[in-house]
C-alpha positions as CSV (number, residue, x, y, z in Angstrom):
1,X,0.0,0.0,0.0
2,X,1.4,3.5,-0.7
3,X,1.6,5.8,2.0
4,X,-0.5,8.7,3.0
5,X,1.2,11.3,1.2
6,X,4.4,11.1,-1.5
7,X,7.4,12.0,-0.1
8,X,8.1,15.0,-1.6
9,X,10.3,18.5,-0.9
10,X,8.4,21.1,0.9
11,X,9.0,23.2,-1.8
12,X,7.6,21.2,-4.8
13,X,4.6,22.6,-6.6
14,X,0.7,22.4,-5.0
15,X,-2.1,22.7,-7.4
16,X,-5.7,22.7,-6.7
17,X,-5.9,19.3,-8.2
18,X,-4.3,17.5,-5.5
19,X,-7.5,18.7,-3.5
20,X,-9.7,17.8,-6.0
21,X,-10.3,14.0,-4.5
22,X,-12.3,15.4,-1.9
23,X,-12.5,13.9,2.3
24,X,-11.9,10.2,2.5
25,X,-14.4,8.3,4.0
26,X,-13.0,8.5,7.6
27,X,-16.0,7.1,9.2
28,X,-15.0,4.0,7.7
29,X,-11.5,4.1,10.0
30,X,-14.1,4.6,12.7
31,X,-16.1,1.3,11.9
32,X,-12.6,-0.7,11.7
33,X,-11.3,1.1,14.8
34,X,-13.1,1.6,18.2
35,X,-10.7,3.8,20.0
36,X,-10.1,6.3,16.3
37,X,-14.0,6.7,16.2
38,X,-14.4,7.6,19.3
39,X,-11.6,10.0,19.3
40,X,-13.0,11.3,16.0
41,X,-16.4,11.7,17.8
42,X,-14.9,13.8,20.6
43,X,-13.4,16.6,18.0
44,X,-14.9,19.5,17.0
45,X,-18.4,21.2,17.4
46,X,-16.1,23.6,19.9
47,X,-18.0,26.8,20.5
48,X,-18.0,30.1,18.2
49,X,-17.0,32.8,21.4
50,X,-17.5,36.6,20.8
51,X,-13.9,38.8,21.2
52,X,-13.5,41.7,22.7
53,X,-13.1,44.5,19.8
54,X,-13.2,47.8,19.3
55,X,-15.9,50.2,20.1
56,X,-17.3,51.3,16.8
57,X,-15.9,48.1,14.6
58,X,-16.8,44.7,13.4
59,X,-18.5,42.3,15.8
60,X,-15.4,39.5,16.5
61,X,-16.0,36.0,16.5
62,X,-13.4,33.3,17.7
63,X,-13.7,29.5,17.6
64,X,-12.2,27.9,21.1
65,X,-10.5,25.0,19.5
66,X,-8.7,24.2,23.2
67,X,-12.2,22.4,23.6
68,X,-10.8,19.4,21.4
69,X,-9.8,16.5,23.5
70,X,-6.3,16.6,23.5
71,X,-6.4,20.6,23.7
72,X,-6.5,22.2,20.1
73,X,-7.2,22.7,16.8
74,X,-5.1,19.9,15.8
75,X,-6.9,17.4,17.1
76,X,-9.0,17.9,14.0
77,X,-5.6,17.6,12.0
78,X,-4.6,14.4,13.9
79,X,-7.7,12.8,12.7
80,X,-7.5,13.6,9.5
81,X,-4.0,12.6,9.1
82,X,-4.2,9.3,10.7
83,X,-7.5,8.6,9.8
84,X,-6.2,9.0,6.2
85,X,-3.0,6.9,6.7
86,X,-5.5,3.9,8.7
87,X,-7.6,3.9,5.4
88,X,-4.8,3.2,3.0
89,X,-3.2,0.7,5.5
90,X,-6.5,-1.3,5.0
91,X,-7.3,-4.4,7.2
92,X,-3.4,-5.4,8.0
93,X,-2.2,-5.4,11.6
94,X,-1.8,-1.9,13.5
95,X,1.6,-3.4,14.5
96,X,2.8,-2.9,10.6
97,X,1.5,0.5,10.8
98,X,4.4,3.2,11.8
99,X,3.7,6.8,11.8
100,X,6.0,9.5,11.3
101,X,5.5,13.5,11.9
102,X,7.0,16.7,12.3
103,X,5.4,19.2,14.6
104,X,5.3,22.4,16.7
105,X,3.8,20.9,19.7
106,X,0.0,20.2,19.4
107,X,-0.2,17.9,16.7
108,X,2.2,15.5,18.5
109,X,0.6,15.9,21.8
110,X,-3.1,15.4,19.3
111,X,-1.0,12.3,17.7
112,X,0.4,10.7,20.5
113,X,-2.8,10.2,22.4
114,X,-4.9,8.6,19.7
115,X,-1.7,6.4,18.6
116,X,-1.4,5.6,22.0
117,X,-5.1,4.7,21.8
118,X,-4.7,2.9,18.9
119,X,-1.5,0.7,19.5
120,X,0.7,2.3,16.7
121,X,4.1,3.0,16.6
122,X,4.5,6.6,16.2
123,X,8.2,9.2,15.8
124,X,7.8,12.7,16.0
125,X,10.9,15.3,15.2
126,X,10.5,18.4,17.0
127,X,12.5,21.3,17.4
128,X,15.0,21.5,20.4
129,X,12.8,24.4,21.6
130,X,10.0,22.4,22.5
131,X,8.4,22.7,26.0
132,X,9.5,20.1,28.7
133,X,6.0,20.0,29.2
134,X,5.2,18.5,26.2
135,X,8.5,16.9,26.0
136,X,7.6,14.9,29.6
137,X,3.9,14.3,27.9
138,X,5.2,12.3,24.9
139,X,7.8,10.0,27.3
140,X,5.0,8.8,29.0
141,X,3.1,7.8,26.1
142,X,6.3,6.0,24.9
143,X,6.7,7.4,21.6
144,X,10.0,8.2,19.7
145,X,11.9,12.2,19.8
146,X,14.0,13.6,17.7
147,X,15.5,16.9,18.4
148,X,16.6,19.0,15.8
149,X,18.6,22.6,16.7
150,X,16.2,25.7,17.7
151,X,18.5,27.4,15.7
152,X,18.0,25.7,12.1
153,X,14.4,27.2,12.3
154,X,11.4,24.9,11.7
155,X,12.2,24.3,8.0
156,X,15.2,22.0,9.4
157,X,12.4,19.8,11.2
158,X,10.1,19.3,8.2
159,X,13.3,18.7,6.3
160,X,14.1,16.1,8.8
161,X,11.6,14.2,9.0
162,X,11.6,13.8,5.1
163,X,15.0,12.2,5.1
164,X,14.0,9.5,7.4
165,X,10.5,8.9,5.3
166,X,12.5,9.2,2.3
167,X,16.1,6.5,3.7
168,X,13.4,3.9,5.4
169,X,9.5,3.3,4.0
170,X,8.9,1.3,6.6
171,X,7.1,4.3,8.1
172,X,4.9,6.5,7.0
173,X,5.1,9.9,6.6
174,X,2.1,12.2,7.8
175,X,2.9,15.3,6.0
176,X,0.6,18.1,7.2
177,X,1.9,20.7,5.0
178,X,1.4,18.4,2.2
179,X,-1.5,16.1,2.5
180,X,-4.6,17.1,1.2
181,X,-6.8,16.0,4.0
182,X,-5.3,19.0,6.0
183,X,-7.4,21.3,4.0
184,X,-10.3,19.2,3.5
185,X,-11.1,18.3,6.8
186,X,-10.8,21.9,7.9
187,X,-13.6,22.7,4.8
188,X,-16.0,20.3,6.3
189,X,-16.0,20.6,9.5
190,X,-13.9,23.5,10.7
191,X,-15.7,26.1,8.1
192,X,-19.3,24.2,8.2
193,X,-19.3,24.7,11.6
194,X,-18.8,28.6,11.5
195,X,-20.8,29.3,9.3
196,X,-23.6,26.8,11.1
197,X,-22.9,29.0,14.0
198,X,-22.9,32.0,12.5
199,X,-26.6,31.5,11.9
200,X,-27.1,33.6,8.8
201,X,-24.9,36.5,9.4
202,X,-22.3,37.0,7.0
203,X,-18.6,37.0,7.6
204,X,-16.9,40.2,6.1
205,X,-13.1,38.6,7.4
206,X,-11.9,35.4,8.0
207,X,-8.3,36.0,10.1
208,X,-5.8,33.0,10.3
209,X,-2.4,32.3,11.3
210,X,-0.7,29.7,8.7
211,X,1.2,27.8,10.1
212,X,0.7,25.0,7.7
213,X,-2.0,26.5,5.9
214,X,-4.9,24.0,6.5
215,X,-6.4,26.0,9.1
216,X,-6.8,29.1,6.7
217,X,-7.2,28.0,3.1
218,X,-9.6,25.3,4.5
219,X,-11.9,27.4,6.8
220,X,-11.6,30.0,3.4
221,X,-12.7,27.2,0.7
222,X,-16.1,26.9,2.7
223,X,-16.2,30.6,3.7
224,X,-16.4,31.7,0.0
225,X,-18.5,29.0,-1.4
226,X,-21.3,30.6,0.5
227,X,-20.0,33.9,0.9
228,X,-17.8,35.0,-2.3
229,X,-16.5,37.8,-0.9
230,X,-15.0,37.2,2.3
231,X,-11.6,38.7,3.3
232,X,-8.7,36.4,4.1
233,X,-6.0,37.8,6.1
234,X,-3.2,35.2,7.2
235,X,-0.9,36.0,10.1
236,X,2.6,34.7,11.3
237,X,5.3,35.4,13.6
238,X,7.1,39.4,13.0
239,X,10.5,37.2,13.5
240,X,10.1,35.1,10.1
241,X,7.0,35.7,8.4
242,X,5.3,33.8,5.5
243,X,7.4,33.9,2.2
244,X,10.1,35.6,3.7
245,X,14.0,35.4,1.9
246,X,15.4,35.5,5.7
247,X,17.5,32.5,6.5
248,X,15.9,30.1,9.0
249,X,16.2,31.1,12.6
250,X,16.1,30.0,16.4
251,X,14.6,33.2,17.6
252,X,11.3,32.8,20.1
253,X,7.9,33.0,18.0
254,X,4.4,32.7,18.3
255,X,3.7,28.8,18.8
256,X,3.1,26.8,16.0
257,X,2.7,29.2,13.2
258,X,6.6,30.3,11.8
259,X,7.3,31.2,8.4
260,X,9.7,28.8,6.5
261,X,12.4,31.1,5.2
262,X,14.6,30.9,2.1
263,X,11.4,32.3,0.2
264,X,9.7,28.7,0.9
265,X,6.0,29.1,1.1
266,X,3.2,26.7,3.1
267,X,1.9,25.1,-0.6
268,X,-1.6,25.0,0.6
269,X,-1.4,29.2,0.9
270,X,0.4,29.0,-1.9
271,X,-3.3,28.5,-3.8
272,X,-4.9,31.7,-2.8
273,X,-1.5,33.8,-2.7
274,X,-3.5,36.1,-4.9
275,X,-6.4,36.6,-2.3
276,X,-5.0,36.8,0.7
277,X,-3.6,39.7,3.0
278,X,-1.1,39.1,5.3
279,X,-0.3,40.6,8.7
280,X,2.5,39.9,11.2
281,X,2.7,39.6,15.1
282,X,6.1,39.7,17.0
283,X,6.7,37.1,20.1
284,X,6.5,40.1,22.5
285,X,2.8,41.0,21.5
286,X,1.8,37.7,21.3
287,X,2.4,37.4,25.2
288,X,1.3,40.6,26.1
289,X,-2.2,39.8,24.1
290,X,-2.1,36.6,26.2
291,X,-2.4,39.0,29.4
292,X,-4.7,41.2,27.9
293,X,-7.5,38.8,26.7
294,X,-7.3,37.1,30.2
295,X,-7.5,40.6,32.0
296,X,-10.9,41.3,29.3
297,X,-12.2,37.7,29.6
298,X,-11.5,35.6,32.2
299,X,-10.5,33.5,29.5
300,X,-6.6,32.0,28.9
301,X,-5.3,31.7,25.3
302,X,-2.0,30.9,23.8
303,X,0.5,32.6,21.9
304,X,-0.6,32.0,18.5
305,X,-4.3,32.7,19.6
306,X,-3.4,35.7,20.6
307,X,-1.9,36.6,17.3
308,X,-5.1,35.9,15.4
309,X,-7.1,37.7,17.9
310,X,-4.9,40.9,18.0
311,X,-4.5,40.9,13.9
312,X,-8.5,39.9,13.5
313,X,-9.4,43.2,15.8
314,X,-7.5,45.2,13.7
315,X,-9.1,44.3,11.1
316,X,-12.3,44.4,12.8
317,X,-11.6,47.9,13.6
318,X,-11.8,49.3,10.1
319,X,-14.7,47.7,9.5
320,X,-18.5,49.3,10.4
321,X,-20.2,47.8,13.6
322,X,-22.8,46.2,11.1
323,X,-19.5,43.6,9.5
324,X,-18.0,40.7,11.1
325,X,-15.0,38.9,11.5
326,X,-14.2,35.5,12.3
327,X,-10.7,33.7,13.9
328,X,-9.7,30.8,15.3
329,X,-8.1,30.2,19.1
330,X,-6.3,26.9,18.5
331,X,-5.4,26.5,22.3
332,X,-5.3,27.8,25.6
333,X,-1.3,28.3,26.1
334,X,1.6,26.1,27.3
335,X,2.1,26.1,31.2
336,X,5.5,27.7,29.7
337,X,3.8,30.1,27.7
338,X,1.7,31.4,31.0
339,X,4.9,31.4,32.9
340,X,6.8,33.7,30.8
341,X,3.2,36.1,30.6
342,X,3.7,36.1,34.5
343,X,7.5,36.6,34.3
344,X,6.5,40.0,31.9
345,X,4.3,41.2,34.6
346,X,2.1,42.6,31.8
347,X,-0.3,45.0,33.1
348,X,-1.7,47.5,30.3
349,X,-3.7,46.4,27.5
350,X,-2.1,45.7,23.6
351,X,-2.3,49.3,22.1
């Protein structure tokens, strides 16, 4: 059986095409699988949470994606991922079956758990960054590490991980920035579900930060088939933002949502490069929007949540109090994360 996704360079050409088969029949892994359908049971539905804005602007909408099981937004992506790779493996042992990913933290922490689950073999590469949280989490669920340097940036960790698919096909590659059923799942379910809870209104902006992409272009693909017009506006980290020439680098960012460098871009954005904005949000603001929300809300987000909420009220702020915009809050913040918000001692509010 082929595996879930070719092997192929980050950097290799995407076309709309390799979207064109459409969501596999993932219920199907459920019948076969106990544990996976329940898993895939427990995802999504999370609530659509009004934001505070600006006085005067767009109404702001957030989804609170830390409601998944294992804590975010990619729970959704876990399940499409090894739902996908379960359906090609077919009816042969679990114990042939050995997964391999790259991640920023929530996908492996989303992946471990269900592999766990599942009784599958599963290797993650990570950056040398990486919370001891999470670091201590994955031990205990006795899957394989590998480190790669902080300072070889996050490309270096994609790139990683495709040696080792690419030297030994005994496993088998997940490939979020490249496999399809990122983007698709995110369409049905993600994107139904706003506009579901949106109950009628319209969204004027849809506010993203990429990180591989599926989040945005996939929540965008069903925005606009109901609503042509909708804004995009992606978001990613001030210290290496999408497309950027910049060499890869170790400095703090935003979690889970870093640009590439070397002029690489995420080839599911690369689809819609034409119709969407982009806006940028630095390490420092990210924590200090941590603060601020919580102060406004009672609520606790994490770094890259904060990014899209701080980038969606700006945009919300142009707009008339009649528009809306609509974001995503993948999770609620590493025990890290908080720690270095208390270590800030951030008291005033994100200009």
């Amino acid at each position: 059986m082929p595996p879930a996704v070719a092997v192929q360079p980050l950097e290799a050409p995407f076309t709309a095409r390799d979207l064109a088969a459409g969501v596999p029949d993932l219920k199907e892994v459920g019948r076969r699988h106990p544990a996976y359908g329940r898993f895939a049971e427990s995802v999504g539905n999370t609530t659509l949470m009004e934001l505070p804005g600006t006085a005067g602007g767009a109404r702001l909408f957030g989804k609170c994606e830390w409601e998944n099981p294992a804590g975010s937004i990619k729970d959704r992506v876990a399940c499409a991922l090894l739902g996908d790779a379960l359906l090609r493996h077919g009816d042969r042992p679990l114990s042939e079956l050995r997964v391999l990913e790259y991640s920023g933290g929530n996908l492996s922490r989303a992946l471990s758990l269900l592999s766990a689950e599942l009784g599958i073999t599963a290797r993650f590469v990570l950056s040398s960054a990486s919370p001891a949280s999470l670091l201590e989490l994955l031990a205990t669920r006795g899957v394989g590490v590998d480190l790669v340097d902080k300072e070889l940036g996050f490309l270096e960790v994609v790139r990683h991980a495709v040696r080792i698919a690419a030297a030994d096909d005994r496993w088998t590659l997940l490939y979020q920035h490249r496999n399809p059923v990122n983007v698709l799942l995110h369409e049905a379910t993600t994107g139904a579900e706003i506009l579901r809870q949106l109950d009628g209104a319209t969204p004027d902006a849809w506010v993203a930060s990429i990180g591989t992409g599926g989040t945005l272009v996939g929540v965008l693909r069903a925005l606009r088939a109901a609503h042509p017009g909708v804004r995009a506006v992606g978001v990613s980290p001030a210290e290496l933002p999408y497309g950027s020439a910049a060499q890869p680098n170790g400095l703090p960012k935003y979690a889970g949502s870093g640009g590439m460098g070397l002029g690489i871009r995420q080839p599911f954005v690369t689809l819609d490069d034409d119709r969407i904005e982009h806006r940028t949000v630095s390490w420092p603001q990210a924590l200090a929007g941590m603060a601020d929300f919580h102060r406004l809300t009672g609520v606790r987000i994490g770094s890259s949540a904060a990014a899209n909420w701080l980038a969606a009220r700006e945009v919300a702020a142009a707009l008339p109090s009649s528009a809306t915009v609509v974001t995503v809050l993948p999770d609620a913040g590493t025990p890290e994360e908080w720690q270095r918000v208390a270590a800030l001692q951030v008291a005033e509010p994100v200009a």
